[in-house]
Every structure is written in C-alpha cells, then in structure tokens.
N, C-alpha and C positions, 0 to 999 in steps of 0.2 A: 504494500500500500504506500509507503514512503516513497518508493523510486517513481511509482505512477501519480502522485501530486508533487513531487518534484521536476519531473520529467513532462508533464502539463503547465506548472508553475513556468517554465523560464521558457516552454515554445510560446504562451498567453502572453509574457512577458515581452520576446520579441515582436509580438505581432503589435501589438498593442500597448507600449510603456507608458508608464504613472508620467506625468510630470510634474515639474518640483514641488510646483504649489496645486498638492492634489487634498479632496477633503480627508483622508486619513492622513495624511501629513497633518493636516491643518488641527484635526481634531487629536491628533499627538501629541503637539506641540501647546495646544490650550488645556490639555490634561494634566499634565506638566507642571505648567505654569499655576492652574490653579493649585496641586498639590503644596507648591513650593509656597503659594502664598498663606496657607492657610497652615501649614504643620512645623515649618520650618521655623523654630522658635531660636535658632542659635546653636542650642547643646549638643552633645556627642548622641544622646538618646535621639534628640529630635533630627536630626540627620540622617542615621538609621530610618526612624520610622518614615521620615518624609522618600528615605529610598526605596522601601518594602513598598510604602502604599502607592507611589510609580509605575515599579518595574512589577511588582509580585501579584500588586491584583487587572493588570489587564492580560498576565500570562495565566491567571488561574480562571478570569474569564475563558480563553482561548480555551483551556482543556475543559470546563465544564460545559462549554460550547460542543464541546467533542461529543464526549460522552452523552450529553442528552440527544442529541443525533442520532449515534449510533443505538440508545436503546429505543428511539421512537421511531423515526427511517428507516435504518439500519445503514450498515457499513457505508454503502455506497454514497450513502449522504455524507457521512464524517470526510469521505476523499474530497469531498466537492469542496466541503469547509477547509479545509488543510490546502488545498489548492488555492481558492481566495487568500490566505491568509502567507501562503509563502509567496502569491501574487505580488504581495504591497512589502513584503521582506526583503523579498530574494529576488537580485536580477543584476544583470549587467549594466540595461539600458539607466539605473539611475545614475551612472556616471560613465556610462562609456562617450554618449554623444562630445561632451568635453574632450576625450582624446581623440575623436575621430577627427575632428577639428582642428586642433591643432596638430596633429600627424598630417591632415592633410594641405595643412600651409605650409608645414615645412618640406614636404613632398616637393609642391609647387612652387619654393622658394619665397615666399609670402613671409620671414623670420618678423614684421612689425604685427600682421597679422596673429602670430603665432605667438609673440608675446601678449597683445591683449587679450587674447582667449584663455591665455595662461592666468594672466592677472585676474579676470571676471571668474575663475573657477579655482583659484588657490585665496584670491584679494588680496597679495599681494602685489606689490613694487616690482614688475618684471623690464622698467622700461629699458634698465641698462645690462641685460643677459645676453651674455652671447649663446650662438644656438647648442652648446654642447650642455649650458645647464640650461638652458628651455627643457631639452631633450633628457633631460636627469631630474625635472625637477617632475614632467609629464612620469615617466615611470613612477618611481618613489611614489608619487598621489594615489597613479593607479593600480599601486600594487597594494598600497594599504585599503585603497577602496572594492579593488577585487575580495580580497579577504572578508571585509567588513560586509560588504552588502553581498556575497558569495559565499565563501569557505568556512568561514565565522556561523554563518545562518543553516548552512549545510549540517556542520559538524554537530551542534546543539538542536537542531531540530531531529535530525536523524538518531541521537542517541533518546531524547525525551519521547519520541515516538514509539521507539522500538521499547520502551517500558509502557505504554500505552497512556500517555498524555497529551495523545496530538499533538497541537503545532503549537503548543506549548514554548518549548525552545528557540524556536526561531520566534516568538514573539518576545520572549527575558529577554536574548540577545542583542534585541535592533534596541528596542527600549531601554537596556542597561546602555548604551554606546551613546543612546541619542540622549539619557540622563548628565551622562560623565561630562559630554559635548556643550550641552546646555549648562553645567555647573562651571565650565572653564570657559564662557567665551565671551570678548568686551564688552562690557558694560557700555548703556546707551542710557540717557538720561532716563527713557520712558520703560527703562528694562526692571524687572521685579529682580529685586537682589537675591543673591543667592549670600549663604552664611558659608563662613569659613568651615564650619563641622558637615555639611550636606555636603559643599563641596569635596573635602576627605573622605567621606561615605561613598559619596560618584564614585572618584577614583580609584580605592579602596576595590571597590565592590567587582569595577568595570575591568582593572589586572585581574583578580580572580577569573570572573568569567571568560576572560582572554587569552587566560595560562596554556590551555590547550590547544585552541581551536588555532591558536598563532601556529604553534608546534606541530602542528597538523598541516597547517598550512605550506609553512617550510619542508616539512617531508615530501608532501607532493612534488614542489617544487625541483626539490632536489631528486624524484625519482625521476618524472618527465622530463626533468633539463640535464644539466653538468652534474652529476652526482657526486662525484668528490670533492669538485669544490663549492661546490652548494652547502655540502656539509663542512666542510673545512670553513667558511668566510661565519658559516653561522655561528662551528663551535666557537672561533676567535673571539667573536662580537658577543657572543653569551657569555665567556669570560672576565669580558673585560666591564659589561653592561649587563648584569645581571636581571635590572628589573625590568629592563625597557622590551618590552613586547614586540612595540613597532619595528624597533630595531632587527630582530629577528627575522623578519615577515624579509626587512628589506636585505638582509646580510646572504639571507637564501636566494633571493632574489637576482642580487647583483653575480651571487657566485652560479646560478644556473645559467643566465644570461653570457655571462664573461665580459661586466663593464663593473665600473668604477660609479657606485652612486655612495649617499653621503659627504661628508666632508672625509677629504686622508686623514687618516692618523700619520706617525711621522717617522717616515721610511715606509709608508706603505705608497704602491702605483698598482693602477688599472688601468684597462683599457677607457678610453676617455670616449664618453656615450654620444654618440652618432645616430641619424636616421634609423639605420639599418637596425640598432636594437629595439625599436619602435615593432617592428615586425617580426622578431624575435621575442619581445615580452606578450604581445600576440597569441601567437606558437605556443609559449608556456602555459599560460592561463587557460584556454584553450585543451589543453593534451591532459592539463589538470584537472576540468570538469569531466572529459569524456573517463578518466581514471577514477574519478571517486564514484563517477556513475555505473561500471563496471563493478566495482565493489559493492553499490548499492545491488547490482541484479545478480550480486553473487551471493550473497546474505539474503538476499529474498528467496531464492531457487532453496537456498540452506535450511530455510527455514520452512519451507513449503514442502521440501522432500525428509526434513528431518521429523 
C-alpha cells in the first residue's frame, strides 16, 4: 500500500504541482502561527508544549484520518487519503521549477538571469557570483531541498506506515521542518514573535527527526553515485561537524557528484562546480528515487509473500 500512494503521490505531483501559495500551505502556516501565539509563554515547558500541539496533533489527525477510513470504507479509501496527503508533502515540483530555471540560463549563457533566479529563491545577495558559485550555491539548495521535500518524507512516512499509522510521518516531518523554519527566520515588524525556549524546542526536536532520514539520504546517494567517496567526504565532515545534519546530506552529495561544494576547509581542493554537475546532481536524485522505490516493491512483494 505504501509504494502504491507513493508511487501515485509524485506521478499527481508531476502532473499537477501545488504552488507556493497553495490553501494547505496557507492553512499550515496560520496553524502555526496561531499555536505560537496563544501557548508560547517563554518557558522550557511552554516550548515543548507549543511544539507537540504543532507538529503532534495535525500528525495524529492524519493517522486517525487513516484509521477511520479504513474501518468505515475500507482499505482502498485509506490509499486515496495517504495519496492526498503525501500529495501536499512529497514532491519534487515544490522546488524543482527554481532549478530548472536557472540550469537553464546558464545553459543558455543568461549568468544575470541566473543570478536573479538565484536570489528570488535563496533571497539572497547573488548580484556579484560568479557562475561556478551560482552553480554551487543551485546544488547545495537542491540537494537539501530534495531531501527535505523527498527522502526526508519518504523515509518517515514509509517507516510510520509500515506500523500502521498512515501518512502519519510524512505529515511530523514537513510540519517538524516547517516549525524549526518558522522559529528561525527574520523577524518582520508585523511577524508574531517567537521565544527563545520554542525556538530551542524547533531545533531540538527538528535534528532528532532528521538524524536518520539525513543518513539515509546520504547512503542513497553514495550507492547511486561515487561510493567511496560519497562515503569518505561524508565520514570526514561527520567528524569534524558532528551535529550538522545539512552538512551530511551535502558532504554525500559533493562526494557522489565529484565537485567541491561548501566553503574548503584548508588544504582541502575539489573539482570547482560547473554546468555539467547540474546534470549530474540530476542523474543522482533521480537513480535515488527509482532505488528507494525498488526497495519499497521489494518489502511489499516480502511482505505479501511472507
């Protein structure tokens, strides 16, 4: 049942993607916000609680959504609901359009073009890049955002399903990321503050959740691409950066690839990122889905013959 509202989730997805300002977006993000205003009293306690009543009651909606489906419908209705639901989760197109764009300015030589596209989807300062970090800075984004809206929602939905909680996990997931996101980002005069304890709570809560699915993410990586040094760029950078997550996702990344992203460290050199790895990170992400989906219809066959 997993591979089949997976496997409907992201053809729906292509055919037809969300965009940014879609009503579940909208209605996420004022969920949110009312929480924050109403629970978020300062303390260590009130942090906690303002991150449970977040992330934990619109994931234990999704699975009590499940379950009453499946005893009143039956099965066939719960797939439809796990299909909607990893619809608005899980998908490339909420940020692929961003690369596609500027991949293809730089294709076309367009580098002024390809930094404003940069800047409207990073918001930063791209005016004075040259194209080798355009080209590093497009990876890097997309590779954490493959994860995050892909491998991340994958790994947590697939595991809370296969105990029978529906789309459970891909619901914690995007809403623990979009909590953590929402508690770290500038402040605007007319923005509801967040507290310094909520905000350690996000983060706190959002590494846990990320511990694996990062881990998972970089294994992929490193089977589909460069294996040795996917794994080698990774172990280095988990030695030396223990808690950084992102780090990971991108240490696999750069070493499946065979380029140089991040800032060097010193005496280290990479190959310096070019077009060409555009189409190559591609290829990875890509060889990546079709591998976990192979794994998904082999634990399905397992469990259907076991």
């Amino acid at each position: 049942m997993s591979f089949i509202a997976i496997l409907f989730a992201l053809l729906l997805e292509q055919a037809r993607p969300l965009g940014q300002l879609n009503p579940v977006h909208n209605t996420n993000r004022g969920w949110v916000r009312w929480v924050v205003r109403n629970f978020d009293a300062g303390t260590p306690q009130h942090g906690w609680l303002s991150w449970a009543m977040a992330v934990l009651l619109p994931s234990l909606l999704a699975c009590g959504m499940h379950w009453l489906l499946v005893w009143s419908l039956g099965w066939i209705a719960a797939v439809f609901w796990s299909i909607a639901v990893l619809y608005v989760t899980l998908g490339f197109r909420q940020f692929s359009h961003h690369f596609t764009l500027i991949r293809d300015a730089l294709y076309g030589g367009d580098e002024g073009l390809a930094r404003q596209k940069l800047a409207e989807w990073m918001r930063m300062d791209a005016s004075e890049l040259p194209r080798s970090e355009i080209v590093r800075h497009v990876i890097e984004y997309s590779a954490l955002s493959a994860h995050r809206h892909v491998f991340g929602v994958l790994a947590w939905y697939s595991v809370l399903a296969a105990l029978g909680l529906g789309p459970a996990g891909a619901v914690f997931y995007r809403i623990s990321e979009y909590v953590a996101r929402y508690s770290n980002r500038p402040l605007k005069p007319t923005s509801t503050v967040v507290s310094g304890a909520l905000q350690s709570s996000a983060n706190r809560a959002w590494f846990l959740a990320d511990w694996v699915p990062v881990r998972l993410t970089a294994l992929g990586f490193a089977f589909v691409g460069s294996f040795e040094e996917a794994v080698d760029s990774w172990r280095q950078y988990a030695a030396r950066y223990p808690d950084d997550n992102d780090g990971v996702v991108l240490a696999a990344t750069a070493g499946a690839i065979n380029v140089q992203l991040g800032e060097p460290e010193q005496g280290e050199e990479g190959p310096v990122p070019q077009a060409v790895h555009l189409r190559a990170f591609v290829g990875l992400v890509w060889r990546t889905v079709v591998m976990w989906m192979v794994i998904l219809v082999l634990l399905s066959l397992a469990r259907l013959l076991g």
